[in-house]
C-alpha positions in Angstrom: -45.9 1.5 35.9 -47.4 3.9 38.5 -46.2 7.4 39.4 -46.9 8.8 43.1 -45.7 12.0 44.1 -45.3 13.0 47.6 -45.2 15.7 50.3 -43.9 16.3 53.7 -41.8 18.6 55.5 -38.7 19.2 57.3 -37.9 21.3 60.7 -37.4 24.7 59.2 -34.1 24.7 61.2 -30.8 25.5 58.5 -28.7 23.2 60.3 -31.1 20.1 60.6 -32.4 21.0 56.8 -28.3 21.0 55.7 -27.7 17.3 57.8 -30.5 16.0 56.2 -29.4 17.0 53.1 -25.9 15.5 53.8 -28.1 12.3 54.7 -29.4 12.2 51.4 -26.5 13.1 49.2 -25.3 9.4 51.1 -28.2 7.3 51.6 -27.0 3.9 53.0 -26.6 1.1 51.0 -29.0 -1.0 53.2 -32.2 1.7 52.1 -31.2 1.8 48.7 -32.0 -1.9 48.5 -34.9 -1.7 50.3 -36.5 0.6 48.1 -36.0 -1.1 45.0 -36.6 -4.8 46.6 -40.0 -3.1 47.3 -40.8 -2.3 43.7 -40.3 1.4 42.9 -38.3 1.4 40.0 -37.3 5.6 39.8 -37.4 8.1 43.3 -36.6 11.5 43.2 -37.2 14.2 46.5 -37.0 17.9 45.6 -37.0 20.7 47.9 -38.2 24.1 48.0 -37.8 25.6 51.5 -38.8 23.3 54.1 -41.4 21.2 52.3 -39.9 18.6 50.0 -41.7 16.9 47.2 -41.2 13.0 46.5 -41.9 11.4 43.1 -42.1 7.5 42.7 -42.4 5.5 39.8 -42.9 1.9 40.7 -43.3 -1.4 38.9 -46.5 -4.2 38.8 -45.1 -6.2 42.5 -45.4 -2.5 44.2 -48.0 -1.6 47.2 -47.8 0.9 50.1 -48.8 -2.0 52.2 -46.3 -4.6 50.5 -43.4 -1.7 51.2 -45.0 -1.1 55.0 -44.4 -4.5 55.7 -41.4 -5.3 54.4 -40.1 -2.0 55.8 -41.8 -3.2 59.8 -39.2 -6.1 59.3 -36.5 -4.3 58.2 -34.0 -3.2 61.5 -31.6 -0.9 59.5 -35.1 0.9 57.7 -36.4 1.1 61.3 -33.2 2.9 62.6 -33.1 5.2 59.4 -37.0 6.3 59.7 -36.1 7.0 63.4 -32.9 9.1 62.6 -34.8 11.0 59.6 -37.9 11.4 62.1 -35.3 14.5 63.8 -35.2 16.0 60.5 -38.9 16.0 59.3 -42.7 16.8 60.0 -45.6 16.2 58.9 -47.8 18.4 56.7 -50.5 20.7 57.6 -52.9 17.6 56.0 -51.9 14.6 56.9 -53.1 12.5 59.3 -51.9 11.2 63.1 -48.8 9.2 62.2 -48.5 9.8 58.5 -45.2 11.6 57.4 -45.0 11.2 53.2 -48.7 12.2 52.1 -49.7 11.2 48.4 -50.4 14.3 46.4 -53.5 14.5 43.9 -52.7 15.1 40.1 -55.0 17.9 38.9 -53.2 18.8 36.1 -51.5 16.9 33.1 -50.0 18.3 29.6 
């Protein structure tokens, strides 16, 4: 099993942070699937002000490339990243076209 955890962050509008929210609190059944057919196993997203924090766990069949492609081919995942796109922005960091940037560990108990 491998563990990624995540950044990226939303408009810092109350209203657009609120529907994402709502967005969330329903994900459609449709991404659901997609995310475990892809192999993570375990997703939580946490959120402290605008920036939100993603942890993955995933099993032995998961990549990022496996999950990119699979996701390219996938209409209702296309219209979801779209729709979440109004909601979201990238980080400070990350580079042109990335939203969810992997985090570094530099600290484990």
């Amino acid at each position: 099993m491998n563990r990624y955890c995540m950044a990226l962050d939303l408009v810092d509008e109350p209203q657009l942070i609120s529907e994402y929210e709502a967005y969330h609190a329903d994900v459609w059944p449709e991404i659901k699937k997609s995310i475990t057919d892809s192999g993570i196993t375990s997703m939580e997203i946490y959120r402290a002000g605008n920036r939100l924090f993603m942890i993955m766990d995933t099993d032995a069949t998961f990549s990022f490339e496996r999950k990119g492609a699979m996701d390219a081919a996938n209409p209702k995942v296309q219209e979801w990243e779209q729709l979440m796109w109004k909601y979201q922005q990238a980080i400070p960091v990350a580079k042109p076209g990335e939203k969810w940037v992997i985090m570094d560990r530099i600290f484990s108990l």
